[in-house]
C-alpha positions as CSV (number, residue, x, y, z in Angstrom):
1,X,-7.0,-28.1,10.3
2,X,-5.6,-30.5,7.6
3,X,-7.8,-33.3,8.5
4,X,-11.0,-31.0,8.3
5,X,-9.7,-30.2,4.7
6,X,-9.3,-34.1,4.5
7,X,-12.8,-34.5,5.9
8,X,-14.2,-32.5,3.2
9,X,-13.0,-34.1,0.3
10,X,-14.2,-36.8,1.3
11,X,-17.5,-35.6,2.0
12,X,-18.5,-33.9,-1.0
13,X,-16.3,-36.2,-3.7
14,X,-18.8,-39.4,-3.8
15,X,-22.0,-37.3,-3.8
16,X,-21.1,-35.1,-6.1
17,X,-18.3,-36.6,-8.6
18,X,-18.5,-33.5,-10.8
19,X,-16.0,-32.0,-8.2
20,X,-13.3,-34.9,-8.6
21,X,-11.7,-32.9,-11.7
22,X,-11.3,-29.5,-9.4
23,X,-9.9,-31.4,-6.7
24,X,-7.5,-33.0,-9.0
25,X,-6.3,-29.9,-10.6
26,X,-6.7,-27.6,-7.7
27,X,-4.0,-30.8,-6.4
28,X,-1.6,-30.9,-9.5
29,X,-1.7,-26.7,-9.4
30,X,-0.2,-26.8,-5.5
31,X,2.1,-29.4,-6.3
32,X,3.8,-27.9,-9.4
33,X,3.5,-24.6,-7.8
34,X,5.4,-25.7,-4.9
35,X,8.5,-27.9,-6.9
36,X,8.5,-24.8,-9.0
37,X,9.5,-22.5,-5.7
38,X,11.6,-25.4,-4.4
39,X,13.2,-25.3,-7.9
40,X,13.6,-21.3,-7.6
41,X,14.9,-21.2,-3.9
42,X,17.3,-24.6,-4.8
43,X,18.8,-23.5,-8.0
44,X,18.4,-20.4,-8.8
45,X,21.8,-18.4,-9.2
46,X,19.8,-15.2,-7.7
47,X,19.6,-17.2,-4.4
48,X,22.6,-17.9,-1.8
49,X,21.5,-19.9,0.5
50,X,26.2,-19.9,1.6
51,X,27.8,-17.1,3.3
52,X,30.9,-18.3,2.3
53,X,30.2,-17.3,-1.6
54,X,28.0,-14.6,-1.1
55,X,28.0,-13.7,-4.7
56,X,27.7,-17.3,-6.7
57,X,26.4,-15.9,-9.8
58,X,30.1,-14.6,-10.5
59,X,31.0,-18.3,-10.8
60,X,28.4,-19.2,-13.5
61,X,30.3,-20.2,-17.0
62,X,28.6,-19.6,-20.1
63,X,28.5,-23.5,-20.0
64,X,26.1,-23.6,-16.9
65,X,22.9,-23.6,-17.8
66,X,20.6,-21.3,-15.5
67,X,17.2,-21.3,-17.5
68,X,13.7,-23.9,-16.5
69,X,13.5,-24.0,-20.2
70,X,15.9,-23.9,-23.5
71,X,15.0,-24.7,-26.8
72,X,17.6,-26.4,-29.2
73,X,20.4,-24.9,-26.8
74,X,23.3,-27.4,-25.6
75,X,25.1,-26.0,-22.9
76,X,27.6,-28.4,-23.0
77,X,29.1,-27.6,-26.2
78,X,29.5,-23.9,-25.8
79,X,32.7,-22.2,-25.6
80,X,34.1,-20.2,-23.3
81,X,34.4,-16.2,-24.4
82,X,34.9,-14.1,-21.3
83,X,37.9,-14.7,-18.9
84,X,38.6,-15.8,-15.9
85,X,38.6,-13.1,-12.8
């Protein structure tokens, strides 16, 4: 259970401090790994989550930005060059 696993930090972290840095990692790892698929399963154009559009990536503009990551890109300030269906 979750409190055994609470139990056992506890445990082992003031005997042995050499394990505070993997507990602290092993914790940042889960945490970023889970807002990363809360990100994906949120946000993601791939994902509908509404029955009522089933195919939202039709609706994405070259002005939506879609990417985690863009370097030196404003989305903003691009213009539209396909039209509208």
């Amino acid at each position: 259970s979750l409190r055994h696993v609470g139990g056992l930090c506890r445990k082992h972290a003031p005997p042995e401090p050499s394990l505070i840095p993997l507990f602290v990692f092993i914790g940042t790892g889960a945490t970023g790994a889970t807002l990363y698929l809360l990100r994906l399963a949120l946000f993601n154009p791939d994902v509908c989550w509404d029955r009522n559009n089933p195919e939202p990536w039709n609706k994405l503009g070259p002005n939506d930005q879609y990417k985690f990551y863009s370097v030196n890109v404003d989305y903003s300030k691009l213009k539209k060059e396909r039209p509208d269906f």
